[in-house]
C-alpha positions in Angstrom: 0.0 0.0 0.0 1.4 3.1 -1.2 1.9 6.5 1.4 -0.2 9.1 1.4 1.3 12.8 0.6 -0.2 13.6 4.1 1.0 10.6 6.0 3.9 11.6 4.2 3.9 15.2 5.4 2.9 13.8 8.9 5.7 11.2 9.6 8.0 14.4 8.6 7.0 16.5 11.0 7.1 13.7 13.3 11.0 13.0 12.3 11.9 16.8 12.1 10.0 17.3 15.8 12.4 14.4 16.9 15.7 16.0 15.5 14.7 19.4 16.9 14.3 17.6 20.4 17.7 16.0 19.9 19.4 19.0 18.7 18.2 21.6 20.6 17.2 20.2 23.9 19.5 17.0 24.4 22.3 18.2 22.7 23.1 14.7 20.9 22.1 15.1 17.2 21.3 11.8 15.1 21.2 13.2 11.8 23.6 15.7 10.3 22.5 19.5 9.4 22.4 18.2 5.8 20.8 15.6 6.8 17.8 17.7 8.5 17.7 20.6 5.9 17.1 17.4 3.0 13.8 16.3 5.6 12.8 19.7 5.9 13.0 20.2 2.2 11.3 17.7 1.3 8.5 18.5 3.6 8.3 22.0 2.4 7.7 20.6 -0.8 5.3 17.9 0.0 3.1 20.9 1.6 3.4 23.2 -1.4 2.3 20.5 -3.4 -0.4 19.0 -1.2 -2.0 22.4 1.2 -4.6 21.7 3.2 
């Protein structure tokens, strides 16, 4: 079964929530900022193409 563009968007925001948490608040980073600005990309894109 294929993933929708909003569980898509979702699981995203889910990940990038995570990584902010790491980052900002633990100080222990799992994904480079490469890594994070690809995600964030990609969601920015995903909403363009899919609003509410």
């Amino acid at each position: 079964m294929a993933v929708t563009p909003e569980k898509k968007i979702a699981n995203l925001r889910e990940e990038l929530n995570h990584h902010i948490l790491r980052y900002h608040q633990e100080d222990d980073p799992e994904i480079s900022d490469e890594e994070y600005d690809s995600l964030y990309a990609e969601l920015e894109k995903l909403e363009a193409e899919h609003p509410n």
